[in-house]
C-alpha positions as CSV (number, residue, x, y, z in Angstrom):
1,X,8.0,4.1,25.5
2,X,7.7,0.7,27.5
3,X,9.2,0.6,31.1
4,X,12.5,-1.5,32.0
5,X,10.7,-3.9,34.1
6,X,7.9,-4.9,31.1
7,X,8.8,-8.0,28.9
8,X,9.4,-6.1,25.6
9,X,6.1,-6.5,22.6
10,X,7.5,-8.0,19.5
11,X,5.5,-8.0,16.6
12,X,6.1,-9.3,13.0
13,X,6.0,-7.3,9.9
14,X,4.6,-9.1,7.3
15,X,7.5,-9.4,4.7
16,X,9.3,-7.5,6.8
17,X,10.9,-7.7,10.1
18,X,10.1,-8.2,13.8
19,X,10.0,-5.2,15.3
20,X,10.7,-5.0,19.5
21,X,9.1,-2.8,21.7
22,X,11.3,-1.2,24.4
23,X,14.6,-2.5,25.8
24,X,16.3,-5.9,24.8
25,X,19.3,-8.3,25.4
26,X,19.8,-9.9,22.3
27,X,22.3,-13.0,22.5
28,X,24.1,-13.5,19.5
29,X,24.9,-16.9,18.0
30,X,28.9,-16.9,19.5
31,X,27.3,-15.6,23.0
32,X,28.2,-12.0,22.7
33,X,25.1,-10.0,23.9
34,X,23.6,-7.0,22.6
35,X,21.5,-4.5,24.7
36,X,19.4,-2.3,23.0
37,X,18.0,0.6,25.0
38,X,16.0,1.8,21.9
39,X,12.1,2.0,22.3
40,X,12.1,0.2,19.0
41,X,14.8,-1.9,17.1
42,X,13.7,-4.2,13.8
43,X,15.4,-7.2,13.6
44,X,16.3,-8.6,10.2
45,X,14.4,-12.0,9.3
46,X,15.4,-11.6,5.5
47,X,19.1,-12.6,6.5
48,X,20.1,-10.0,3.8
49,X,21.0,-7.0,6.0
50,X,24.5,-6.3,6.8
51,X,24.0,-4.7,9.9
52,X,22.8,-8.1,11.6
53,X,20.8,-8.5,13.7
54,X,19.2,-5.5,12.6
55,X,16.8,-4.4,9.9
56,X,18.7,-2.2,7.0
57,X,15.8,-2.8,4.6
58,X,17.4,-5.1,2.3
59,X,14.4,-7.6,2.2
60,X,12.8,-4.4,0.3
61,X,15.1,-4.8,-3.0
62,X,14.2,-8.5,-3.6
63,X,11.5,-11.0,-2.5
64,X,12.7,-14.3,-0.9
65,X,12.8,-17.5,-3.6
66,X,10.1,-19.3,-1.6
67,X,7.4,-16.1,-1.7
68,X,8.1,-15.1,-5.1
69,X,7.0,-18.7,-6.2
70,X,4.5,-18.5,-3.9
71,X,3.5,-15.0,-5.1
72,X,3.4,-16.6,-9.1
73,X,1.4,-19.6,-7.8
74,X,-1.6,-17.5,-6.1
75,X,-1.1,-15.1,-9.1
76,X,-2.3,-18.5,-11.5
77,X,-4.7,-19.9,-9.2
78,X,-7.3,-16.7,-9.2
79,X,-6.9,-16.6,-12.8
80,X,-10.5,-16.4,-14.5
81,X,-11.1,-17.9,-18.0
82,X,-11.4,-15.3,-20.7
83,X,-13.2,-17.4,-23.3
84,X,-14.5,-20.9,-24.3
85,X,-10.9,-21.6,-25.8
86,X,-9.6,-21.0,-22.1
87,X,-12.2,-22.7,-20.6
88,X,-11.6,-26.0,-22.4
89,X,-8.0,-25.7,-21.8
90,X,-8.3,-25.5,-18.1
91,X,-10.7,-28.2,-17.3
């Protein structure tokens, strides 16, 4: 567990949330403040949860519009021709 007087570590899952190491003030958007005394909180970056600002996992049930086209587009690109048919269509 990290001491009160060190900065908290925050480090980003990858499609996933950021997770912060040891205590926190997190200032909302109408100024309330949140103090977490937690040695580790996840905060949502999905903005699917309904427990915001933290994590409930929602970003797990469904990818985000930009990375699933993203995903598809990768997915094409390391396609390898199968055949001469293939290759003549490609190029």
């Amino acid at each position: 567990m990290r001491s009160r007087t060190s900065p908290p570590r925050i480090r980003p899952l990858p499609e996933g949330p950021l997770l912060v190491e040891g205590p926190a003030e997190i200032v909302m958007p109408d100024g309330s403040v949140i103090l977490c005394e937690r040695p580790v909180m996840a905060l949502c970056t999905c903005r699917r949860t309904l427990r915001a600002p933290f994590c409930d996992t929602s970003h797990r049930r469904r990818l985000r519009g930009g990375d699933k086209q993203a995903k598809t587009a990768s997915r094409g690109a390391s396609r390898v021709p199968r055949g001469p048919a293939e290759e003549a269509e490609t190029s």
